[in-house]
N, C-alpha and C positions, 0 to 999 in steps of 0.2 A: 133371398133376403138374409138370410143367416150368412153368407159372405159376404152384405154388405152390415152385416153389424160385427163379423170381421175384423172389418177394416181399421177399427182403434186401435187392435193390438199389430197392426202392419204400422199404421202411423207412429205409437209408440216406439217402435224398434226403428224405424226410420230415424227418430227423432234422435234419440240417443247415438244411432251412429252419426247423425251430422256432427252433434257435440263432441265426437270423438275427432272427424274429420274437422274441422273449425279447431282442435286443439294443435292436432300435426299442422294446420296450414299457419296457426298463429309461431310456431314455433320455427318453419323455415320462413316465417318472416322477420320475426325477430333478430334470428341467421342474419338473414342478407342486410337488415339495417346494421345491425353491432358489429358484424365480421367474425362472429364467435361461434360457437358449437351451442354454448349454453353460457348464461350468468353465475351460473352457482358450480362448485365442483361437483354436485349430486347429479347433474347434469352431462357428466363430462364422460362417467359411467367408467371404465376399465383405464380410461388416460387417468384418472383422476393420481393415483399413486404415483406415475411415474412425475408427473406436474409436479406435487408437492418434494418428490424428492430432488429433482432437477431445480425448485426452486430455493433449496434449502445448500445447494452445491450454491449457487449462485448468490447467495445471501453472505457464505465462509469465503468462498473468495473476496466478494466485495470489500469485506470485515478483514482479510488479506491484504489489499491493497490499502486498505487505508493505512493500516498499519505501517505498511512499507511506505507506503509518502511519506509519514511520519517522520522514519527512519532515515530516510535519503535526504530530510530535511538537515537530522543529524548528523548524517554523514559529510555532506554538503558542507556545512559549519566546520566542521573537523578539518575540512580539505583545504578551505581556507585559512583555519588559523597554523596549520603545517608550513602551506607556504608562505606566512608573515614569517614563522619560526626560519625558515630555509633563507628569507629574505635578511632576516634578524643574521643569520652563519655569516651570509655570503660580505656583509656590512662588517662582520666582525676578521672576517679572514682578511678582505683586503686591507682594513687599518691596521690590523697588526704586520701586514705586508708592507705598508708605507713606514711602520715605528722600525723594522729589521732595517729597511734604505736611510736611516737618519742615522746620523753620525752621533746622536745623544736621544736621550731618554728624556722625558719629562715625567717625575714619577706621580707627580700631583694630576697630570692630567692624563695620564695613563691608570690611575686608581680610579678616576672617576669617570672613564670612559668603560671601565670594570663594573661598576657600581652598577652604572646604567646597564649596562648590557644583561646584567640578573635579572636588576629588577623588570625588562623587557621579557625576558625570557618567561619569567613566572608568572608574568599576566598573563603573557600567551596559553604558558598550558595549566593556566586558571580559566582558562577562558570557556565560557555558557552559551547554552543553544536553549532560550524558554526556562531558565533558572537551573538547566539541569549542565553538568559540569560535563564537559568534552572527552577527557582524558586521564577518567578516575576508574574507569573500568563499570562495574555493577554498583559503584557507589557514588552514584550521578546526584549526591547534595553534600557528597564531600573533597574539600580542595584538593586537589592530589599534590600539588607541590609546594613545599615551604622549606626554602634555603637556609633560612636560619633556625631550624629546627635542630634539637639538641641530639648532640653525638655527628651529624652531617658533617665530615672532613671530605672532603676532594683530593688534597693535594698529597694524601695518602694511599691514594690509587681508586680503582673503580668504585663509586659509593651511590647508593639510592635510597639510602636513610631518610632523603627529603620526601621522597613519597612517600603522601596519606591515602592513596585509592584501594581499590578491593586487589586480589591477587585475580580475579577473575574479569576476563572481558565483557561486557556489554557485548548481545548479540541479539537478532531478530528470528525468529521462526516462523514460520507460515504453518497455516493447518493441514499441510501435508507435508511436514517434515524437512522440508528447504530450512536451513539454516544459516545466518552472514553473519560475521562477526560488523562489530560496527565500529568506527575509530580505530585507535591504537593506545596504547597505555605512556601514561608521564615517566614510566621507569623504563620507557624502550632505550636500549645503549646509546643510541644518536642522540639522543637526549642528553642523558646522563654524560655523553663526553664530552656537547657543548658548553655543560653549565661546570664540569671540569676545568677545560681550555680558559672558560671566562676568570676560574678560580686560583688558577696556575698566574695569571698575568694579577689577578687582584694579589696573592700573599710575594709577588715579588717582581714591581711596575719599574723595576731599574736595572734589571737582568738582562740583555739580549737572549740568552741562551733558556731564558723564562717564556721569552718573547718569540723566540722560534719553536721551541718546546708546544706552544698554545696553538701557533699557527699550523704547524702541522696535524694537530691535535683537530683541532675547528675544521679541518678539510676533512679530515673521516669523518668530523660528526655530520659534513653538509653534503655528504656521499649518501649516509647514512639516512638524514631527513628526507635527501630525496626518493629512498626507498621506502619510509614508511610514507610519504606523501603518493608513491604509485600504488600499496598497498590500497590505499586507502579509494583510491580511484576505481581498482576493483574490486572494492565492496560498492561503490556507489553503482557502477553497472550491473553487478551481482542484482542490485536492486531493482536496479530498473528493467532487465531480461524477465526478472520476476513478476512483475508488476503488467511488462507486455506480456508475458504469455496467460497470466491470470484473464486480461482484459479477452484476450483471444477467446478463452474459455466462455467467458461471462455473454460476448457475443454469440459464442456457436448455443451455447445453453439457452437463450433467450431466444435465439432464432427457431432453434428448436420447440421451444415452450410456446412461442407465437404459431408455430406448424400443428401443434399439437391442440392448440386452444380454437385453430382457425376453423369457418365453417369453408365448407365446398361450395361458395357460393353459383358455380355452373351447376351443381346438382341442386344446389335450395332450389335456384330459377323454375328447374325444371319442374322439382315435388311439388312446388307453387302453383304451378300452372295444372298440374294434374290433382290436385288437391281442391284447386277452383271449382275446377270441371266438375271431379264428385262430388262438391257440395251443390253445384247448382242442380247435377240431376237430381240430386235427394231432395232440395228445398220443392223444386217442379213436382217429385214423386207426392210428397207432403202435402204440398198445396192440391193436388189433384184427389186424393182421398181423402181432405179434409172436407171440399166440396160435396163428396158425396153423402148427403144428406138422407138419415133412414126413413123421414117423414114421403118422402117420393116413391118409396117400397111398399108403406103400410097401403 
């Protein structure tokens, strides 16, 4: 009799271990519904650190590339108005090439075919990517070129007095250290000897010898453009290698953090199936001593 009035403290302990087993079996099923380990990082137990830092890698690069999109958008911009500039040379070389083959000069339409070509010039490398100025260096809300700015002679040799920009480049950095310059500056020499050549034929439109002086002049400088327009090409890939190998990263780290977050759903199946089992003999155990009723003893 006394083992069967026992038998509450066996049902009790029974009872409590189901509640244990019904916690593991709700838990490799949550597993195989989600696809996860757990919902919460508390859950995740020793991954947990590695998760958050792999997520915080993946977070700097993301914030990496955006940047560089950014940047290639600038760059992008820069590359195009280079080759208006190179288009601007090549327009200027060959008309000064047809005024050498003429037997006379027109100096009126020779000054204003000068005029124009400046004023061309200095839009170009006035020119904005989103309000921010192309080819001022680190001072992207200041013009960098103005022709008729005081003290700017040309025709007294090499002069960059027209440039307002920073002495320093505009560049991009990544969070680990990668650095591109971005553009190229309004006081690069091809520059400065186009808007020469244009200034050579503006203070003397009736010269031949003004007139070949320029032309030859405008051919270095469309030498010259086309070198800072390749330059410029390889920062836009600098970019973009950047940006793929970022993206590489952010894949392996996510694949990774998907590995690490994932359950083993072949083994949930299985703790599932073995987790059933125990609960149903324990429910069966339960029900069996709970039948056993002490009034049948007395």
């Amino acid at each position: 009799m006394i083992s069967r009035v026992s038998s509450f403290a066996h049902t009790s302990a029974m009872t409590a271990a189901s509640l244990k087993v019904q916690a593991k079996l709700a838990e490799q099923q949550d597993q195989t519904a989600s696809g996860l380990k757990s919902q919460t990082y508390g859950g995740m137990a020793r991954s947990t650190a590695s998760i958050l830092t792999l997520g915080n890698q993946s977070a700097r690069l993301t914030a990496d590339n955006t940047a560089a999109t950014s940047a290639a958008s600038f760059v992008q911009a820069a590359y195009s108005a280079v080759g208006s500039i190179a288009d601007l040379a090549t327009t200027i070389k060959t008309q000064l090439a047809s005024m050498m083959s003429s037997s006379t000069l027109d100096a009126g339409a020779t000054s204003q075919y000068a005029a124009d070509w400046l004023t061309d010039l200095q839009a170009l490398l006035n020119s904005q990517q989103g309000g921010t100025y192309l080819f001022s260096g680190q001072a992207t809300d200041t013009a960098p070129v103005d022709f008729s700015a005081a003290g700017y002679d040309p025709t007294a040799g090499a002069d960059t007095s027209y440039y307002g920009g920073a002495t320093t480049g505009r560049t991009y950095s990544s969070s680990e250290g990668q650095t591109v310059g971005l553009s190229v500056s309004a006081n690069a020499s091809a520059f400065e000897q186009l808007a020469r050549a244009i200034a050579t034929v503006a203070a003397d439109p009736s010269d031949p010898d003004a007139i070949a002086s320029a032309y030859a002049l405008s051919g270095t400088a469309l030498t010259g453009v086309g070198t800072l327009q390749e330059t410029i090409a390889i920062q836009a890939s600098s970019l973009q290698s950047a940006t793929d190998r970022n993206t590489a990263k952010i894949d392996a780290i996510d694949t990774l953090v998907t590995s690490m977050k994932g359950a083993d759903l072949t083994q949930a199946a299985v703790l599932t199936t073995q987790y059933q089992t125990q609960l149903e003999a324990l429910f069966s155990m339960i029900n069996t001593l709970s039948s056993l009723s002490l009034s049948k003893y007395l």
